[in-house]
C-alpha positions in Angstrom: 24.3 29.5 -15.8 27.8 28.6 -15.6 29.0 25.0 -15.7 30.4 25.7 -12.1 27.7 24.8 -10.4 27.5 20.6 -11.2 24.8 20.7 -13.6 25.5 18.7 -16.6 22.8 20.6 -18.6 25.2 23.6 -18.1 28.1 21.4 -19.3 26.3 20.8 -22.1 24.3 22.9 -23.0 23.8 26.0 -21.6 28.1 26.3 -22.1 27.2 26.3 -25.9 24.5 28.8 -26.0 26.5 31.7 -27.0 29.9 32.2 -28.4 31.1 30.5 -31.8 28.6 27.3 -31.9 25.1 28.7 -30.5 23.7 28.6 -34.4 25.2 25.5 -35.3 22.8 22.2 -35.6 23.2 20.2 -32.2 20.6 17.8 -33.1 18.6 16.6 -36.4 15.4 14.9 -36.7 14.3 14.7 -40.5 13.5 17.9 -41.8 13.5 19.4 -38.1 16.8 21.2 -36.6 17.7 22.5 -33.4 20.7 24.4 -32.6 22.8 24.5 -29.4 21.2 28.6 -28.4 17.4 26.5 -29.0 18.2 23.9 -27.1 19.2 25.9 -24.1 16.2 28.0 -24.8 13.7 25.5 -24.9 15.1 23.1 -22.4 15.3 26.1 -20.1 11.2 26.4 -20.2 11.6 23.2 -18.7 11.1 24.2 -14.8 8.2 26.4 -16.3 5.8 23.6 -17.1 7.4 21.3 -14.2 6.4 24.4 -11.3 2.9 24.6 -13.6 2.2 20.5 -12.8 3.2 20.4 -8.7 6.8 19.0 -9.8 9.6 19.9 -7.7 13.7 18.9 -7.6 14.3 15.1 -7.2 10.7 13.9 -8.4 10.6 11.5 -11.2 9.7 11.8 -14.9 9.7 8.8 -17.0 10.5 9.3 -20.9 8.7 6.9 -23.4 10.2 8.8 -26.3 11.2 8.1 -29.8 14.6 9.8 -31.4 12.6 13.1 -31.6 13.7 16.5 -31.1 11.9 16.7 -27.8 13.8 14.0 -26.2 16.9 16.2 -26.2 14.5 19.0 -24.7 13.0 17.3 -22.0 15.9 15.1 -20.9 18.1 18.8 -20.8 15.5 20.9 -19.5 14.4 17.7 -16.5 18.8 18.1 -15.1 18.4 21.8 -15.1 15.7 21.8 -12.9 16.6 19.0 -11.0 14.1 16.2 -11.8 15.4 12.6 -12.0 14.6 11.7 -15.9 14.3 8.4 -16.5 14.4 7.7 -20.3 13.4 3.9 -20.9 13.5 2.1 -23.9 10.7 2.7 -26.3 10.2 -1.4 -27.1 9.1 -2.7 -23.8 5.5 -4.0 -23.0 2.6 -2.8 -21.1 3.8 -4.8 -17.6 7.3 -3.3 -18.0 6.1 0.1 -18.5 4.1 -0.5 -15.8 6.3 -2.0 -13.1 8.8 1.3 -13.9 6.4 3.7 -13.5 5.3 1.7 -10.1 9.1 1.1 -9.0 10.1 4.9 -9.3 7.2 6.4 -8.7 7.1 8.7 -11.3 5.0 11.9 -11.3 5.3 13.0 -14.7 5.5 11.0 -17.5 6.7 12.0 -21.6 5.1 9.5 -24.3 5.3 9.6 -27.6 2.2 9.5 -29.2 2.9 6.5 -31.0 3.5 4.5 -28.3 0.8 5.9 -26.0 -1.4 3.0 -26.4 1.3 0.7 -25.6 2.0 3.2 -22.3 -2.1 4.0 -22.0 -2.7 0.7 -19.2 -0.1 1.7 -17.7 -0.7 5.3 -16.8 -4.2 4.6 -15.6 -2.9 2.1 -13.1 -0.1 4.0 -11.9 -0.7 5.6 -8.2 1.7 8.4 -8.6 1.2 10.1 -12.0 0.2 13.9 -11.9 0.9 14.8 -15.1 1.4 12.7 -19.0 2.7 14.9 -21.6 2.0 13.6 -25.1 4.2 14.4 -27.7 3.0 14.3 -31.4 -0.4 15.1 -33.2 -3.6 13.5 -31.9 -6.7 13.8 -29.4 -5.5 12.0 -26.4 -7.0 13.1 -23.0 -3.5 13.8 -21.2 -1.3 17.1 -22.0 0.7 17.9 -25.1 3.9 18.5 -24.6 4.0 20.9 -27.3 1.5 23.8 -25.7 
């Protein structure tokens, strides 16, 4: 991809994948690195599991997640395909959660698994959810992100 095209994913990110920085550290999350060439990678698989779920360019996804290395991921890897990512802040209640998910009709939504019982009313309300990707360790019921 070349950063031509309007993406900002390609601006940046993909522009960093090779050449002189791909190796180096773009993000850091305790003992967890990723570098600019993994980021493109793995934010790349995005429109994999988005085509797998029934998601198409200009449907939402709401992100309920912490300062994890998957935020980066997802919120990268949703602009490159062309879904409207919707990070939200990850101290709101129930009813907020709620009247977001309602308001922009999300069809895909990213929750950390920490704050999935906060989210968990919520998602079973919401009319337009296909798909909740959980992110962290835990039996849940809904998809994790990291499969």
């Amino acid at each position: 991809m070349t950063s031509q095209n309007g993406n900002a994913a390609c601006v940046f990110v993909d522009r960093h994948a090779e050449g002189p920085v791909a190796d180096k550290v773009a993000f850091i999350e305790g003992d967890r690195r990723l570098t600019y060439r993994e980021l493109a990678h793995q934010s790349g698989k995005m429109a994999q599991l988005y085509e797998k779920h029934g998601l198409q360019r200009e449907d939402r996804a709401v992100m309920i997640v912490l300062d994890t290395i998957e935020f980066p991921i997802i919120f990268w890897g949703s602009l490159k395909c062309g879904v409207v990512v919707i990070p939200v802040n990850t101290l709101l209640s129930t009813e907020l959660y709620d009247a977001i998910l309602s308001d922009c009709r999300a069809k895909a939504l990213f929750v950390s698994v920490e704050l999935l019982a906060t989210a968990e009313p919520a998602i079973k309300r919401s009319e337009h959810l296909k798909s909740v990707f959980v992110i962290g360790e835990g039996e849940h019921g809904y998809h994790d992100f990291a499969s």
